[in-house]
N, C-alpha and C positions, 0 to 999 in steps of 0.2 A: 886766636887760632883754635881749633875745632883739634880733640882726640881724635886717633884714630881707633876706632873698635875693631879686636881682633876676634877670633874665634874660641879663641880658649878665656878671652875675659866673656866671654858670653858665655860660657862653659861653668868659670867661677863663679859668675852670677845666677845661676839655677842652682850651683849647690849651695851657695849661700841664704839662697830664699828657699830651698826644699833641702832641708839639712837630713830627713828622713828618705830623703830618693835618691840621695847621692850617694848613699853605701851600697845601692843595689845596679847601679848603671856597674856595666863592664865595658862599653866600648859607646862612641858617640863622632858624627860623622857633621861637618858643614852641610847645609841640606837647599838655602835661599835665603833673599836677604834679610840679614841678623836672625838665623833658624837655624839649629842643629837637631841632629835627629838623636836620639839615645834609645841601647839596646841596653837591657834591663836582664838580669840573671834570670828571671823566671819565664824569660821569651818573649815578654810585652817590647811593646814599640811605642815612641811617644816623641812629640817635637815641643821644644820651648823656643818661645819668641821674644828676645830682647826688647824690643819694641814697646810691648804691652805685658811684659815678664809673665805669658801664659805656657802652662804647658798641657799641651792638648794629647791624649791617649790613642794611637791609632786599633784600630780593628785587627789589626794583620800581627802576625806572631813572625818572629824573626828565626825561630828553629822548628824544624818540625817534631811534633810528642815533648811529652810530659813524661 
């Protein structure tokens, strides 16, 4: 019988393998499959992929100004 993966075990598993990026996420959103998106205190945007436990930086700032 196959697990079910949820959202927030994909969750636990980016801060367990980015023990230094987990203190600065504030908020983290389901985004595609096994992919949540994370909003970062400093306004950066970034997705981790269960899949292949990547996490990729996006371009785009989620607030506007510094």
């Amino acid at each position: 019988m196959q697990k079910k993966i949820t959202w927030n075990m994909i969750f636990d598993d980016f801060k367990r393998r980015h023990p230094n990026l987990r203190k600065q996420v504030i908020h983290w959103c389901p985004l595609d499959y096994l992919t949540i998106e994370l909003f970062f205190k400093d306004g950066q945007k970034g997705k981790y992929t269960y899949f292949d436990h990547k996490m990729v930086w996006s371009q785009d700032r989620w607030m506007k100004g510094e």
